[in-house]
MARTI-748801 format. One record per residue: residue number from 1; residue in three letters; x, y, z of N, C-alpha, C in turn. Coordinates in Angstrom, 1 decimal. Example, Ala and Ser with C-alpha at 12.3 -4.5 7.8 and 13.67 -1.06 7.14 Angstrom:
// MARTI-748801
  num  residu     n.X     n.Y     n.Z    ca.X    ca.Y    ca.Z     c.X     c.Y     c.Z
    1     ALA    13.2    -5.7     7.8    12.3    -4.5     7.8    13.2    -3.3     7.8
    2     SER    12.8    -2.2     7.1    13.7    -1.1     7.1    12.9     0.0     7.9
***
This chain:
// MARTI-748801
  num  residu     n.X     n.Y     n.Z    ca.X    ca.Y    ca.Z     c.X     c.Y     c.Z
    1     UNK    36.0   -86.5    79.1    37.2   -85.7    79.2    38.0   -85.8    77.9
    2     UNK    38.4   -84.6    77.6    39.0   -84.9    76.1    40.5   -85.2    76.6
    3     UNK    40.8   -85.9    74.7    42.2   -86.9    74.7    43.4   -86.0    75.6
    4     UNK    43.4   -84.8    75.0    44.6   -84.4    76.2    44.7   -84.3    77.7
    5     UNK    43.9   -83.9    78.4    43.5   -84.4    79.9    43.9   -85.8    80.5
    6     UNK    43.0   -86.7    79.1    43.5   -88.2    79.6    44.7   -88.4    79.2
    7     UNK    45.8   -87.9    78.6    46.7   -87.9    78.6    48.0   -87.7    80.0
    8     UNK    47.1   -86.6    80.5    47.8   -85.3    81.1    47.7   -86.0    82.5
    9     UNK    46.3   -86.9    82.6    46.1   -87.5    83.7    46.8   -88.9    83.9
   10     UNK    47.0   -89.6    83.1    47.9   -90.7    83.0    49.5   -90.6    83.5
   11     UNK    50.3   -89.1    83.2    51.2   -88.4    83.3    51.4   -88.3    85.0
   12     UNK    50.2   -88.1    85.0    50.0   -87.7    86.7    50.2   -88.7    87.6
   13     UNK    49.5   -90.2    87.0    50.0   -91.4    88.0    51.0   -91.6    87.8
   14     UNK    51.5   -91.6    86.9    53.0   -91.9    86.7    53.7   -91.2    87.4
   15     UNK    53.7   -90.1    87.7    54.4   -89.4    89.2    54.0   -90.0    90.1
   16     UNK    53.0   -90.1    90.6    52.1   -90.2    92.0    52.9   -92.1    91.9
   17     UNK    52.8   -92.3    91.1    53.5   -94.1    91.4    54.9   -93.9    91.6
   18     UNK    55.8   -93.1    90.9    57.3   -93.3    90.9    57.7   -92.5    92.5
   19     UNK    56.9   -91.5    92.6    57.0   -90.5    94.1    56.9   -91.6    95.9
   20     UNK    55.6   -92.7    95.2    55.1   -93.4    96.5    56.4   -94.3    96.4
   21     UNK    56.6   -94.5    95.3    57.5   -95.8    95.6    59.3   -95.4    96.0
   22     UNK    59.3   -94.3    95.9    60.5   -93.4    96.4    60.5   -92.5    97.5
   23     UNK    59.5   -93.1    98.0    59.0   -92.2    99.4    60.1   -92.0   100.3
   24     UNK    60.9   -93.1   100.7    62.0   -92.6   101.9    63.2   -91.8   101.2
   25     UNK    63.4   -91.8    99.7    64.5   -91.3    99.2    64.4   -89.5    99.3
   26     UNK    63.2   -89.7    98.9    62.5   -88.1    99.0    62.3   -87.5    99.7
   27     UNK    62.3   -88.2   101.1    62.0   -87.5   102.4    63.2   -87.0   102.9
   28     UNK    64.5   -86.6   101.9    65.4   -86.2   102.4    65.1   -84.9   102.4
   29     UNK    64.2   -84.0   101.2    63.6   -82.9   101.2    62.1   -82.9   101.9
   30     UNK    62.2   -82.1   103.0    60.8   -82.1   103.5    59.7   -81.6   102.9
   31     UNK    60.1   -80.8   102.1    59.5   -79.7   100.6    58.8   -80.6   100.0
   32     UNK    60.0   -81.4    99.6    59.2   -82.2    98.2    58.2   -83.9    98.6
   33     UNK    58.5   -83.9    99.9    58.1   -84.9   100.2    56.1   -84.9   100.8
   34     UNK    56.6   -83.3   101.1    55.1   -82.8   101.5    54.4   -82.5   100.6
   35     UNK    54.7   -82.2    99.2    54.5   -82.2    97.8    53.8   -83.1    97.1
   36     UNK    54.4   -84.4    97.3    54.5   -85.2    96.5    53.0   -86.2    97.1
   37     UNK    53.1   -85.8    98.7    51.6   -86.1    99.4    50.8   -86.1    98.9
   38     UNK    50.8   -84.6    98.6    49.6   -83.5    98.5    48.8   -83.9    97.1
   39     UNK    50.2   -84.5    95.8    49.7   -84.7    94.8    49.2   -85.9    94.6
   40     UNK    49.7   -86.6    95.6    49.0   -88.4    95.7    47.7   -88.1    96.0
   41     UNK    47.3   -87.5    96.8    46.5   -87.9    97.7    45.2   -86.5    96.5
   42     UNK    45.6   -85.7    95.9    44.6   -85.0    95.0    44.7   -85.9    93.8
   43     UNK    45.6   -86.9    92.9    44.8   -87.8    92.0    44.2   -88.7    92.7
   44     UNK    44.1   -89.3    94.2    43.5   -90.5    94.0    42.0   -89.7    94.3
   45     UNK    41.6   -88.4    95.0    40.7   -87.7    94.9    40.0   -87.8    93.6
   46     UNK    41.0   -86.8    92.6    40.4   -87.1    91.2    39.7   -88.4    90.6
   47     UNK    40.5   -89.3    90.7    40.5   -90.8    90.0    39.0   -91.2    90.7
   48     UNK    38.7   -91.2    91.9    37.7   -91.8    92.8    36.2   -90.4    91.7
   49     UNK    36.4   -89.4    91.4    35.8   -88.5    91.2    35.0   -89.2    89.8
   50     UNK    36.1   -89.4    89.4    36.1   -89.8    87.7    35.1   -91.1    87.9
   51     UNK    35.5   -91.7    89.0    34.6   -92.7    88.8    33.4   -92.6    89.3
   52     UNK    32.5   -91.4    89.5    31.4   -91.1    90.0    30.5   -90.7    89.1
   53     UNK    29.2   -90.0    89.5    28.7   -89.1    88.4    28.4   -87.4    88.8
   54     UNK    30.0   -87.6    88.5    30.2   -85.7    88.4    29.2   -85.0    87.6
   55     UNK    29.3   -83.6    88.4    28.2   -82.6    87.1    29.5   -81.9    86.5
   56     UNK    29.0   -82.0    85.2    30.1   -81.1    84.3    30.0   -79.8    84.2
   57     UNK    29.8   -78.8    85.4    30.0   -77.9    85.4    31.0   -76.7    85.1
   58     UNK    30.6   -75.9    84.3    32.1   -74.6    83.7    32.0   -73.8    84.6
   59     UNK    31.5   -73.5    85.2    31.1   -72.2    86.5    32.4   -71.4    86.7
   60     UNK    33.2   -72.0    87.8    34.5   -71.9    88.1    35.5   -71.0    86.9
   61     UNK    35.7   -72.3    85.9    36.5   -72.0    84.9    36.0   -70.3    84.1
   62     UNK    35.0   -70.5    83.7    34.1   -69.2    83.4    34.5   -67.8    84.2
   63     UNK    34.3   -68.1    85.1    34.4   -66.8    86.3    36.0   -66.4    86.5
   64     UNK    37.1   -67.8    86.2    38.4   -67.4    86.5    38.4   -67.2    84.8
   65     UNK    38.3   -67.1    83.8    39.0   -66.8    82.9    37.8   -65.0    82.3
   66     UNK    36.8   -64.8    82.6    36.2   -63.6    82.9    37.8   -62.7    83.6
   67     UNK    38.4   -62.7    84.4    38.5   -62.6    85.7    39.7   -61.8    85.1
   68     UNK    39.9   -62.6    84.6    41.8   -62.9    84.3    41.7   -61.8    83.1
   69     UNK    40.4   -61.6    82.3    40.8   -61.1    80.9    40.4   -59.2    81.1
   70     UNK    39.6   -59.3    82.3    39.3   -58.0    82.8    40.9   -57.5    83.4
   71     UNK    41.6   -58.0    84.3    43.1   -57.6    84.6    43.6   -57.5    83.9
   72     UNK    43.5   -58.1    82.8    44.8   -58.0    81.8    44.3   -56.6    80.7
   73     UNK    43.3   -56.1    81.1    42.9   -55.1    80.4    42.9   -53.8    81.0
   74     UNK    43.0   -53.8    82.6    43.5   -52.5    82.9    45.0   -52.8    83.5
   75     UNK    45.7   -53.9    83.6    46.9   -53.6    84.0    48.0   -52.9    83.1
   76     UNK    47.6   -52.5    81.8    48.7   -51.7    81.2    48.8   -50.2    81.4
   77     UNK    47.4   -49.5    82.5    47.2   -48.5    82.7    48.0   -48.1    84.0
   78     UNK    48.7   -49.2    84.6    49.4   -49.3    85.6    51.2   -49.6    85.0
   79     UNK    51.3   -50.4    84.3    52.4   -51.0    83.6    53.6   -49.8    83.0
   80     UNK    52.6   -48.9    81.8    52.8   -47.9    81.3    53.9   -47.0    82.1
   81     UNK    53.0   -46.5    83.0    53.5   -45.5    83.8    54.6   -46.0    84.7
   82     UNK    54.5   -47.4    85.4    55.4   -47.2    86.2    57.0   -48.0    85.1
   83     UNK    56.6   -48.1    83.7    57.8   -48.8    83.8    58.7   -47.2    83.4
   84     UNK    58.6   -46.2    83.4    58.6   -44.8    83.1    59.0   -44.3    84.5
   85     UNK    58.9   -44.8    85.5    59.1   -44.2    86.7    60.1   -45.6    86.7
   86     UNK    59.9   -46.5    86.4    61.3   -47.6    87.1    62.7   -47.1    86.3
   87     UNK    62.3   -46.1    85.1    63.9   -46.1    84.0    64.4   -45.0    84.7
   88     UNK    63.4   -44.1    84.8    63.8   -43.0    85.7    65.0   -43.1    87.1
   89     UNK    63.8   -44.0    87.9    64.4   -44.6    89.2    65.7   -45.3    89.0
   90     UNK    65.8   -46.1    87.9    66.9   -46.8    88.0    66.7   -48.0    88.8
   91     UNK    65.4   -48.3    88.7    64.8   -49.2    89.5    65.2   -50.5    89.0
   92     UNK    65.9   -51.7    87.9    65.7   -52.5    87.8    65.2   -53.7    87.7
   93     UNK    64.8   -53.7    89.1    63.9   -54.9    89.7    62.4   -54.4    89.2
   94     UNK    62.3   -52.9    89.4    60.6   -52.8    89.3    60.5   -53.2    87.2
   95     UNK    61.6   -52.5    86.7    61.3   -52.2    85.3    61.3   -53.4    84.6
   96     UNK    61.7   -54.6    85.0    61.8   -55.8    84.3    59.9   -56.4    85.0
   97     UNK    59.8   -56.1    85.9    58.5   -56.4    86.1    57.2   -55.8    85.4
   98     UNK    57.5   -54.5    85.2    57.0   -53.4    84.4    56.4   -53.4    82.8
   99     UNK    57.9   -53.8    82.3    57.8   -54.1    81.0    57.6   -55.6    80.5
  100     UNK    56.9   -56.1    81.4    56.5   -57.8    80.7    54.7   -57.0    79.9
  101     UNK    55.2   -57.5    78.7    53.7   -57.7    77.6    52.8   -58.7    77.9
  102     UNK    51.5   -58.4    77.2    50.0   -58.7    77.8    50.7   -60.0    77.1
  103     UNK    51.5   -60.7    76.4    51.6   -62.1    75.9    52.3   -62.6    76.6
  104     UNK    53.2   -62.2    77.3    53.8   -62.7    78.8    53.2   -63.1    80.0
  105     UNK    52.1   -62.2    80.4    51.1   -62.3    81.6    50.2   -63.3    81.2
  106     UNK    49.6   -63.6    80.0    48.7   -64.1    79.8    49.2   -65.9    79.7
  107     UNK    50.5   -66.1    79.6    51.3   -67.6    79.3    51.2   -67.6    80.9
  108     UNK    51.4   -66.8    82.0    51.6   -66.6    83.4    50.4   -67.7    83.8
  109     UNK    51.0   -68.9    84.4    49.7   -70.0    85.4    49.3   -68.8    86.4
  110     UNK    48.0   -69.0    86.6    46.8   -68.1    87.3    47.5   -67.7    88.8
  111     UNK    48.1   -68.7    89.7    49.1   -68.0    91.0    50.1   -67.0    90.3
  112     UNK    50.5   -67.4    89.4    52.0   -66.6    89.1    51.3   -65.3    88.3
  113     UNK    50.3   -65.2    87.7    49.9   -63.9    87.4    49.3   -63.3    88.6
  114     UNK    48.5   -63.8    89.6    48.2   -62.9    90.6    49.1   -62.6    91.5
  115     UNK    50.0   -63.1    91.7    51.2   -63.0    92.0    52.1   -61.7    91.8
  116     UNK    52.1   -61.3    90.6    52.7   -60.7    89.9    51.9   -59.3    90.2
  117     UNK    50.5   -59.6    89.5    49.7   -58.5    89.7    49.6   -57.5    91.1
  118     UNK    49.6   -58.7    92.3    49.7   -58.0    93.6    50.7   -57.5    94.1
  119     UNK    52.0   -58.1    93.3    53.6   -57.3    93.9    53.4   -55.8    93.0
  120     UNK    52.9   -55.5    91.9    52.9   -54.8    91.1    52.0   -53.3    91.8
  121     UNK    50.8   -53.9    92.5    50.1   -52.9    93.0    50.7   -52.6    94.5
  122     UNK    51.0   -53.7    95.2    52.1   -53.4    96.4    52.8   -51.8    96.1
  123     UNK    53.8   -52.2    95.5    55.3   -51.2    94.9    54.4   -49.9    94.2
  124     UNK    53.2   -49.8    94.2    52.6   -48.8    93.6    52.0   -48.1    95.0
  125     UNK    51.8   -48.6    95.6    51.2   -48.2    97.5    52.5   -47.9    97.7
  126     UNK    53.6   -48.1    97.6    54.9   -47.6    98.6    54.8   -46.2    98.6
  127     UNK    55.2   -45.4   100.0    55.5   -43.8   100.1    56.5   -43.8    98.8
  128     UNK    57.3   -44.2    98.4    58.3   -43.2    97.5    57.4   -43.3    95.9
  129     UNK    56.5   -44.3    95.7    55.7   -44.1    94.4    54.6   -43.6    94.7
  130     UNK    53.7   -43.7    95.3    52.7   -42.5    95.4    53.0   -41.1    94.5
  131     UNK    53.5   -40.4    95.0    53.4   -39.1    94.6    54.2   -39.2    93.2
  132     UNK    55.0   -40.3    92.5    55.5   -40.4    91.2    54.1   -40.7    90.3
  133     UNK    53.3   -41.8    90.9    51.7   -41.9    90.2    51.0   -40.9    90.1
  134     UNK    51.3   -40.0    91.2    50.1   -38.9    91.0    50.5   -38.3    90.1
  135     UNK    51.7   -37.7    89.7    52.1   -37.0    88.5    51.4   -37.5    87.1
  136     UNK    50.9   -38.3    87.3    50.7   -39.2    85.8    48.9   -39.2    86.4
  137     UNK    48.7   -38.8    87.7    47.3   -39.0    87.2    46.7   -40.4    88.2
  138     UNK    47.7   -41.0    88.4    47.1   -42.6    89.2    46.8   -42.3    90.4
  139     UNK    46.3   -41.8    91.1    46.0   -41.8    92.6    45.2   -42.8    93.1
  140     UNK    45.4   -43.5    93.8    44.2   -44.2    95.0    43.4   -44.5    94.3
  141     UNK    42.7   -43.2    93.9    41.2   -43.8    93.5    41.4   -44.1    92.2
  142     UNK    41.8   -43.7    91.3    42.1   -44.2    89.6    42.4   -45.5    90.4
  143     UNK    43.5   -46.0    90.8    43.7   -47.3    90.8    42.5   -48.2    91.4
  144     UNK    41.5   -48.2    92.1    40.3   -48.8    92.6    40.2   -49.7    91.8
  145     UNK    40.0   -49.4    90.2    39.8   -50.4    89.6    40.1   -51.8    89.7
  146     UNK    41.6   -51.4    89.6    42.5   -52.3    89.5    42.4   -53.4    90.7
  147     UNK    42.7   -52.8    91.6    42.7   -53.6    93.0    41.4   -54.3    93.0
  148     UNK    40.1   -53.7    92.4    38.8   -54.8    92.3    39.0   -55.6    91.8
  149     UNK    39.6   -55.5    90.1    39.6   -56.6    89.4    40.7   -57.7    89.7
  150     UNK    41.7   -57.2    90.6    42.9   -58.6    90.9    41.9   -59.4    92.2
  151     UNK    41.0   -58.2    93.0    40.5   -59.2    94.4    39.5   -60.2    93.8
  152     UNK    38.5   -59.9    92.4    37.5   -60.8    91.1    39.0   -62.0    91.2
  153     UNK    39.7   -61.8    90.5    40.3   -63.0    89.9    40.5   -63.7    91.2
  154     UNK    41.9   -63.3    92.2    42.0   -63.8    92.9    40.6   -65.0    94.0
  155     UNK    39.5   -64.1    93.8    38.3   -65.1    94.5    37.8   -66.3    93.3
  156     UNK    37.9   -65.5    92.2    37.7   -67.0    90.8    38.0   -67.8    90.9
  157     UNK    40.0   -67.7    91.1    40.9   -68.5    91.1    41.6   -68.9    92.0
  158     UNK    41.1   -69.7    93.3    41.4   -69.7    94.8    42.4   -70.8    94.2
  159     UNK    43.2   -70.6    95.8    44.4   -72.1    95.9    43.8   -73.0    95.3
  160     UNK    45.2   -73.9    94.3    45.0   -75.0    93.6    44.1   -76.0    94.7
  161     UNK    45.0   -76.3    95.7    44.4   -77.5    96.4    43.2   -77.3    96.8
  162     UNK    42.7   -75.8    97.6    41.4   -75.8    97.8    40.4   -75.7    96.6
  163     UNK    40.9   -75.6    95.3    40.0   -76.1    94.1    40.2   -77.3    94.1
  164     UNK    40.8   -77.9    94.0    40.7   -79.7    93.8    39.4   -80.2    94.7
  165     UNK    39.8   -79.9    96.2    38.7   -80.3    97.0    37.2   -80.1    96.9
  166     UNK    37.3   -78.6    96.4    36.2   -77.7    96.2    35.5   -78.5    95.3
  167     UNK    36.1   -78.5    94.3    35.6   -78.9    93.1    35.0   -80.6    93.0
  168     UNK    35.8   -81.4    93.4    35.8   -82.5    93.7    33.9   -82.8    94.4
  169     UNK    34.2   -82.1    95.6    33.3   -82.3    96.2    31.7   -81.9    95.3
  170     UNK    31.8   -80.8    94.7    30.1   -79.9    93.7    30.5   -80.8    92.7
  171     UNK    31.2   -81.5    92.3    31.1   -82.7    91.3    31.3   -81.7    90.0
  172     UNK    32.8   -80.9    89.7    33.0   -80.3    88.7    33.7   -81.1    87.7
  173     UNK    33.5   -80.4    86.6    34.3   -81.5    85.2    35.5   -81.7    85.8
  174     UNK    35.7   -82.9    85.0    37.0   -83.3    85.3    38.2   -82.8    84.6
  175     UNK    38.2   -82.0    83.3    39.1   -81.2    83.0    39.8   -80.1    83.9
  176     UNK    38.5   -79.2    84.5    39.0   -78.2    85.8    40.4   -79.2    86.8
  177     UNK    39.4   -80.2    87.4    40.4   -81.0    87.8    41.5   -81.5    88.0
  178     UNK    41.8   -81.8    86.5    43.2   -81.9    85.9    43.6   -81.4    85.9
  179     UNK    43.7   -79.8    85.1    44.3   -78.7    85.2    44.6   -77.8    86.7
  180     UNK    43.9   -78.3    87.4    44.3   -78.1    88.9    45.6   -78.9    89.8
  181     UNK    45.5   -79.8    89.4    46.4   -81.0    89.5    47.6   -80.8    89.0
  182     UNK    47.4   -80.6    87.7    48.8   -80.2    86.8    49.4   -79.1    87.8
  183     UNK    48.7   -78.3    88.4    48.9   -76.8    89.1    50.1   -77.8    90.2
  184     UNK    49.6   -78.4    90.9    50.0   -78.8    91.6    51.5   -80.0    91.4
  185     UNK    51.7   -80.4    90.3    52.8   -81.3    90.3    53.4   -80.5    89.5
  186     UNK    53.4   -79.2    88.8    54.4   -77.6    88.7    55.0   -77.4    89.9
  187     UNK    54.5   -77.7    91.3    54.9   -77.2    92.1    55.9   -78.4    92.8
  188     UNK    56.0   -79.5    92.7    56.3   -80.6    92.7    57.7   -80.7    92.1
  189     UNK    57.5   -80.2    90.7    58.9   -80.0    90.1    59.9   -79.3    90.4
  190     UNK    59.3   -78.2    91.0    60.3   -77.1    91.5    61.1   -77.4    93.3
  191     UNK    60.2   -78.3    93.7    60.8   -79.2    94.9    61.7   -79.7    94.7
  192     UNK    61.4   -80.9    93.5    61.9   -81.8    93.2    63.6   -81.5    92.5
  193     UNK    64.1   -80.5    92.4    64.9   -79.7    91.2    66.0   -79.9    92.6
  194     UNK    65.6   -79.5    93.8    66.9   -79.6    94.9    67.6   -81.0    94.6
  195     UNK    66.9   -82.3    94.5    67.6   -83.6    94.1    68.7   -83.5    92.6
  196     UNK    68.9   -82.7    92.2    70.2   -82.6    91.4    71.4   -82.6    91.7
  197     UNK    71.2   -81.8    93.1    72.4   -82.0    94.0    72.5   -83.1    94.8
  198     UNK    71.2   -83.4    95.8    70.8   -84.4    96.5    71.1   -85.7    95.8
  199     UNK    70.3   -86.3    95.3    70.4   -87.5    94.4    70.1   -87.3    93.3
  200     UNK    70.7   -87.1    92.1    70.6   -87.3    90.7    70.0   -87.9    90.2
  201     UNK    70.3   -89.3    90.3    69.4   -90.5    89.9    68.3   -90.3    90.3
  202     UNK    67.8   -90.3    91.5    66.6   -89.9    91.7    65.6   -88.9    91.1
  203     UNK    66.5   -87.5    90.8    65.8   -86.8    89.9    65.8   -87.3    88.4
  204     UNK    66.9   -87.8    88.0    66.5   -88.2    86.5    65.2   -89.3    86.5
  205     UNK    65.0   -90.0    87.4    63.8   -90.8    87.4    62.9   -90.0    87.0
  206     UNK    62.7   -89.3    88.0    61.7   -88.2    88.0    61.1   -87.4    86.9
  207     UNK    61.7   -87.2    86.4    61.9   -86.0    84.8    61.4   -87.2    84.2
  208     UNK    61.2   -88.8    83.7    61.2   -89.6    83.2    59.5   -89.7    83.4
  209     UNK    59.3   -89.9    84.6    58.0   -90.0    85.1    57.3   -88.8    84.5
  210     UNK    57.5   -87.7    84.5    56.9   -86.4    84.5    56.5   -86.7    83.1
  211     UNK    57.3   -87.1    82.1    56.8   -87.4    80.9    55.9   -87.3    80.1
  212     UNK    55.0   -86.8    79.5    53.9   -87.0    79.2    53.8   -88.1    78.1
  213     UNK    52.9   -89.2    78.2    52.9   -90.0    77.1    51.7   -90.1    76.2
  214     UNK    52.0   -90.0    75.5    50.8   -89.6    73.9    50.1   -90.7    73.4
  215     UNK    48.9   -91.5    74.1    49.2   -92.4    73.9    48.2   -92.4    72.2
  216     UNK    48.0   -91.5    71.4    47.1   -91.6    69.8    48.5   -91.3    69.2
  217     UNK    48.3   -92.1    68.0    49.0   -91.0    67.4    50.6   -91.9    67.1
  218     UNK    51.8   -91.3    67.2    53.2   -91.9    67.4    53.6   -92.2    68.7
  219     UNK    52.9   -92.1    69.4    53.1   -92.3    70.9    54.5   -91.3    71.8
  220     UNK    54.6   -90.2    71.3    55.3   -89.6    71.5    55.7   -89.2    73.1
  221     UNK    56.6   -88.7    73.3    56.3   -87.7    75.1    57.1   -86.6    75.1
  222     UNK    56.7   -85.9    76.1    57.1   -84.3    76.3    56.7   -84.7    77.3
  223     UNK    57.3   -82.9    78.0    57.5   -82.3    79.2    55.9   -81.4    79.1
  224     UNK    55.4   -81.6    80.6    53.9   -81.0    80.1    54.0   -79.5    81.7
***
């Protein structure tokens, strides 16, 4: 596993320790408390993994990043047009969705672009845009593409947790892993964000834990 991973994974117990040992504090959020489970319980998955003899398979990773680079190559054929029908409309909501660039979608974690991609094709199925697409030529079937290559990614790139397990289990690298994981205490933090109000202290622990610690080098840390 290369140095950043084992970085990234060291990062990881350090939540998964500061979360167990704050367990009744945090159960004041049911969110984050169910969270904070999910992420214990996928590093000690991991860690037990690591200590096996995984196959280092790219499979997965391969197929979701295939996946992702075919979307990002016809979604401006969709983009285009409707951010042209959202200025028109006065749409707001659609045209800020509209006008995000292929360097925006592509920084986008793999839920939050499919995510994106499927509210995108949604609002494109509505009765009142239909017949604005066909003026431009998008009908149904033009779009086919599209809706193939988000249903490709979305199958590449299944739920975090059901990759952790998935993965765990066919004995995949342990980088996939991590980066699965990481998926998952992203989600953690965004729980965790209600204790600002709730308990402070508790959140500033938290943000402390989250840390990333570097351990080559100047021993630096950041936010990962």
């Amino acid at each position: 596993m290369d140095k950043t991973r084992e970085d990234q994974l060291v990062m990881c117990g350090q939540v998964v320790d500061y979360v167990t040992e704050n367990s009744d504090a945090i159960a004041a959020s049911e969110a984050a408390a169910e969270q904070a489970t999910a992420v214990a319980d996928d590093y000690a998955q991991i860690k037990g993994a690591r200590g096996g003899t995984a196959k280092r398979t790219k499979r997965l990773t391969v197929e979701a990043k295939e996946a992702k680079k075919m979307l990002l190559e016809l979604l401006p054929a969709l983009l285009g047009p409707l951010s042209r029908i959202a200025a028109r409309l006065q749409d707001n909501a659609l045209l800020a969705s509209a006008t995000l660039s292929g360097k925006q979608l592509r920084k986008l974690r793999p839920l939050a672009f499919a995510g994106v991609a499927e509210a995108l094709l949604a609002r494109a199925a509505q009765p009142d845009m239909v017949p604005e697409l066909a003026k431009q030529g998008l009908t149904a079937k033009a779009l086919k593409p599209l809706h193939e290559a988000l249903a490709a990614f979305k199958t590449a790139q299944p739920a975090t947790r059901k990759t952790i397990n998935e993965r765990v289990v066919a004995g995949a690298a342990l980088e996939e892993l991590v980066d699965a994981l990481l998926d998952e205490v992203r989600q953690l933090d965004a729980d965790m964000k209600a204790f600002k109000l709730l308990n402070r202290e508790l959140y500033n622990g938290y943000t402390q834990a989250r840390k990333l610690v570097t351990t080559g080098g100047r021993g630096r840390t950041e936010a990962v």
